[in-house]
C-alpha positions as CSV (number, residue, x, y, z in Angstrom):
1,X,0.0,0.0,0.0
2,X,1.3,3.7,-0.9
3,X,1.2,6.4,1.8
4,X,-1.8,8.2,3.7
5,X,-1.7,11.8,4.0
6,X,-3.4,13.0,7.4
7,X,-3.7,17.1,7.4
8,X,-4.1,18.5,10.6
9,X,-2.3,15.8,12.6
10,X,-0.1,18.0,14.9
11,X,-2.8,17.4,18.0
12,X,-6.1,16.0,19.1
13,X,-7.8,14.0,16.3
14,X,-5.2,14.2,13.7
15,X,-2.3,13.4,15.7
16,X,-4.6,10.4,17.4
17,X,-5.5,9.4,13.6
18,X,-1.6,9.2,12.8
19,X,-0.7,7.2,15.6
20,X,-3.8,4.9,15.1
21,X,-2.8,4.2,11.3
22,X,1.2,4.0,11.9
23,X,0.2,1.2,14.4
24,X,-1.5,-0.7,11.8
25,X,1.7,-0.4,9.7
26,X,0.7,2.0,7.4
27,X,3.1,4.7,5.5
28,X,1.8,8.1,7.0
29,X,3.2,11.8,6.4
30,X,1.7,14.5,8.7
31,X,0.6,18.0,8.0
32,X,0.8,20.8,10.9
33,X,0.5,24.5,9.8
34,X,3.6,25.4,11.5
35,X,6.6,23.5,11.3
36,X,7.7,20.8,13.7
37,X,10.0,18.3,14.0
38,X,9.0,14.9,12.5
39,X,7.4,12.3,15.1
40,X,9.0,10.0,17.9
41,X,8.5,7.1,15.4
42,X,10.1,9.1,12.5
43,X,6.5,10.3,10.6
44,X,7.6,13.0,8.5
45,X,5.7,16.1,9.1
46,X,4.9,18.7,6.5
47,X,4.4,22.4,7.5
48,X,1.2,24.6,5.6
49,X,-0.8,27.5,6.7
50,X,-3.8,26.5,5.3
51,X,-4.5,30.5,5.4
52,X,-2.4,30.6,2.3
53,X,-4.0,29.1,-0.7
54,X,-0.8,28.4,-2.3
55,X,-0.1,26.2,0.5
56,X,-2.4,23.4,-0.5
57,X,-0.4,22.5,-3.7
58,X,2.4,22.8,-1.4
59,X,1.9,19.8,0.7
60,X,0.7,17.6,-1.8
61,X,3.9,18.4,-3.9
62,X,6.0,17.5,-0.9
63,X,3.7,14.3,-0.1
64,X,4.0,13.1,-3.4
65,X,7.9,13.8,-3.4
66,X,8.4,11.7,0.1
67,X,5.6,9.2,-1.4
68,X,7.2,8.5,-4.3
69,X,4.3,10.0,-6.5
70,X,2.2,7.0,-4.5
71,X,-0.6,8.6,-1.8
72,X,-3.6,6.0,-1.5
73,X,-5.3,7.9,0.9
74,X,-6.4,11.5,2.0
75,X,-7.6,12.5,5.6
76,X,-8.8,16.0,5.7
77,X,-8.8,17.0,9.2
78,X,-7.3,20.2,9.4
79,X,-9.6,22.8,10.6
80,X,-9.9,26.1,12.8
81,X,-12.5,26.8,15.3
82,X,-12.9,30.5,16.3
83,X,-15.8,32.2,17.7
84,X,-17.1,34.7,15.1
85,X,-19.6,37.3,17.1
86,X,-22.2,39.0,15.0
87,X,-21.3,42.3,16.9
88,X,-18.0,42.7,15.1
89,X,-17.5,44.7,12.3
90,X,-18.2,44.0,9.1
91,X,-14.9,43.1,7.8
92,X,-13.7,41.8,10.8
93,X,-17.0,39.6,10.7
94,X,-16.5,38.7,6.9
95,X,-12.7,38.5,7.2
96,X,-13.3,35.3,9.9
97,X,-16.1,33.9,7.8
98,X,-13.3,33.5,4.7
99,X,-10.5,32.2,6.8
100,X,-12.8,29.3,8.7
101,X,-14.2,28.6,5.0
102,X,-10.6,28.3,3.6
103,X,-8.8,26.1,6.2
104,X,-11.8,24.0,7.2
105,X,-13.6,23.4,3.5
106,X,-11.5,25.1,0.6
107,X,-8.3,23.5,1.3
108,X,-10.0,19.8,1.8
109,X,-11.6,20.7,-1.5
110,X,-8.1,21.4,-3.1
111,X,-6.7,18.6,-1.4
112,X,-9.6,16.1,-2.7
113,X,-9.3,17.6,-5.9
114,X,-5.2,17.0,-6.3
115,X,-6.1,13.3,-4.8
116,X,-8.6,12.6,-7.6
117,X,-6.5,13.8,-10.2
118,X,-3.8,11.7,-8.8
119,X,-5.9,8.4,-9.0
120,X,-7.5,8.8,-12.3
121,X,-3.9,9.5,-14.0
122,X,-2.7,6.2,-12.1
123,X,-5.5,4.2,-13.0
124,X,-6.1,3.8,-9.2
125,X,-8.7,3.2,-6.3
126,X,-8.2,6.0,-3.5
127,X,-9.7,6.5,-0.6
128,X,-10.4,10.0,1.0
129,X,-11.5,10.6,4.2
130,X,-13.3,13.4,5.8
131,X,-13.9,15.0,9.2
132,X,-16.7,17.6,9.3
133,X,-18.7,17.6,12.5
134,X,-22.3,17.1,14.3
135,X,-22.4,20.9,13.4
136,X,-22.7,19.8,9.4
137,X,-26.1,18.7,10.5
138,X,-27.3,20.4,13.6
139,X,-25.5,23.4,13.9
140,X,-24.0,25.3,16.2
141,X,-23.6,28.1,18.2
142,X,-24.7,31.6,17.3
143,X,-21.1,32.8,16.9
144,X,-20.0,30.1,15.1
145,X,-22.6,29.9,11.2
146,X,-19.2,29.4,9.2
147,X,-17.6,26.4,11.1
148,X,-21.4,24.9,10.6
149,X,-21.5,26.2,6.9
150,X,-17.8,24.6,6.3
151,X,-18.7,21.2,8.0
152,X,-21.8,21.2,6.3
153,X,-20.2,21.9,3.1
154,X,-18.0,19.2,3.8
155,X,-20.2,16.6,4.1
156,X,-22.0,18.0,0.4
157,X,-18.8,17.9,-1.3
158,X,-18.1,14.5,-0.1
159,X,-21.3,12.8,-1.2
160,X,-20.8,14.4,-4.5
161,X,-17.2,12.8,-4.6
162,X,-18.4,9.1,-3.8
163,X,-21.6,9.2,-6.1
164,X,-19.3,10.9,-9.3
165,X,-15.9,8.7,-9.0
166,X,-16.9,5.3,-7.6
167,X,-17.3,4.0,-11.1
168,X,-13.4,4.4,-10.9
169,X,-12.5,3.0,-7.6
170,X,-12.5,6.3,-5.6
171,X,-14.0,6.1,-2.7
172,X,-15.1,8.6,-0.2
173,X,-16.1,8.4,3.7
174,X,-17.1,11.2,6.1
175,X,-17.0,11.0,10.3
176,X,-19.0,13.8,12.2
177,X,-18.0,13.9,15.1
178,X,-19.6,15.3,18.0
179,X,-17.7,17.5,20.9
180,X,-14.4,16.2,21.1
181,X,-11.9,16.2,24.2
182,X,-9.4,18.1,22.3
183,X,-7.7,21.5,22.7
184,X,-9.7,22.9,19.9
185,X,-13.0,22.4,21.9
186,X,-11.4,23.2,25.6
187,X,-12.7,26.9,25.0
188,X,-16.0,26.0,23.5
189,X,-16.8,23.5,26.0
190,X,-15.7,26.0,28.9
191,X,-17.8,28.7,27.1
192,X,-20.9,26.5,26.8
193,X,-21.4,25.6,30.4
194,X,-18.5,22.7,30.8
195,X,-19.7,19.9,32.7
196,X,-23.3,21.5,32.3
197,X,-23.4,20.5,28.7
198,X,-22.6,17.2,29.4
199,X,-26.4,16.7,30.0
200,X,-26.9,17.1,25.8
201,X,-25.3,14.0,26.2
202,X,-26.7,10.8,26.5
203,X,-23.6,8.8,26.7
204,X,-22.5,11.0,29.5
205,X,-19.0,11.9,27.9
206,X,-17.6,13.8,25.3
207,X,-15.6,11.5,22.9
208,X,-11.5,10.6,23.0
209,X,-9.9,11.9,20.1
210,X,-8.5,8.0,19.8
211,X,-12.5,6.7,19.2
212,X,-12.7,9.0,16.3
213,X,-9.3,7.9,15.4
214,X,-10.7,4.4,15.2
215,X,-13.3,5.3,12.7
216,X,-10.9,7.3,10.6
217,X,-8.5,4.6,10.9
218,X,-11.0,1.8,9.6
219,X,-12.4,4.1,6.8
220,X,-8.9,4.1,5.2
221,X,-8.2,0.8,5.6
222,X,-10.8,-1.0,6.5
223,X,-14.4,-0.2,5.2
224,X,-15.6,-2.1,2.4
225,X,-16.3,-0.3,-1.1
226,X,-20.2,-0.6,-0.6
227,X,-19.6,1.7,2.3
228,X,-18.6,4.5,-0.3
229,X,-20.5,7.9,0.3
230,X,-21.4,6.9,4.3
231,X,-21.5,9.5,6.9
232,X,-20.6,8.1,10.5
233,X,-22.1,9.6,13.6
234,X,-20.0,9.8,17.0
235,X,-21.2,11.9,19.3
236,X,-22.7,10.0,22.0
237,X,-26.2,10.0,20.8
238,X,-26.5,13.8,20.9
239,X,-27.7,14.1,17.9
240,X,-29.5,11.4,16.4
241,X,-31.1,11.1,12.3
């Protein structure tokens, strides 16, 4: 098997994703959007601000090159989450609209695009997987419309991936997660009543970045072709459809 790229794999869900998948022996080059030193168990990691739109062709010019012009599999998990109050300005309300939409859903767009390029020129079946969020599909709080747009875009452009290239092997598998214990979501869940929101939840917890890394994990390597196009749920049963 070639390599699998995981983007935003510096911390939480990424990193847990990387580890998850280097366990199960597979080849495995990180993205962080500053640059770090590669892992403890020698996964090269490749710096890109996904701020920078030039940054996307970047990485997967530097994947390919350590790959070998062979990556089998995409995970786009990068993403920013920043509280965007309607009170702002307008351009400083429109400014953090465009940055969430760029790092969270144009990049994984560019990314998806590069990867389905890259498998129809080599004849071959890739997989991509995505992480959007419960947000995709129940929103989320008043200050934050464009992480719910992006995730929710997410999840459109990846049904229109699986149902358009699964005549040609590509496959495409989406997680939505629900409130993560993650650095990303310490503020969110401090701003939103902490152990308070807990009661949302049925399962009584917020998830371990390691369970989603599971389902990541087993969607790029694991998941059979008739799963192509599949959304999966894990969020404790807060959110339920």
């Amino acid at each position: 098997m070639g390599y699998i790229l995981v983007t935003g794999s510096s911390r939480g869900i990424g990193r847990a994703a990387l580890d998850a998948l280097a366990s199960r022996g597979a080849q495995v080059i990180g993205h962080g959007s500053r640059a770090i030193a590669p892992s403890s168990d020698g996964v090269p990691i490749i710096a890109a601000d996904f701020g920078d739109p030039l940054s996307v062709q970047s990485l997967w010019d530097q994947a390919l090159d350590i790959a070998h012009g062979e990556i089998d599999v995409v995970v786009n998990n990068a993403g920013r989450f920043e509280a965007n109050r309607l009170e702002r300005s307008d351009i400083e309300w429109l400014d953090a609209w465009e940055d969430t939409l760029r790092v969270n859903l144009t990049s994984a767009a560019q990314l998806s695009r590069f990867a389905v390029l890259h498998w129809q020129e080599r004849g071959f079946a890739g997989r991509l997987v995505h992480v959007a969020s419960r947000a995709a599909y129940r929103g989320d709080s008043p200050a934050h419309w464009h992480y719910a747009a992006a995730k929710s875009g997410m999840v459109g452009m990846h049904k229109t991936i699986a149902r358009a290239y699964a005549k040609d092997g590509i496959l495409s598998f989406a997680v939505t997660p629900g409130f993560t214990d993650t650095s990303m979501a310490d503020d969110y869940l401090a701003s939103r009543g902490g152990p308070g929101l807990l009661a949302d939840i049925p399962l009584g917890r917020v998830a371990t970045p390691e369970e989603i890394a599971a389902i990541i994990a087993f969607c790029a390597l694991d998941a059979p072709a008739s799963m192509t196009g599949a959304v999966i749920d894990a969020n404790g049963a807060s959110f339920v459809r």
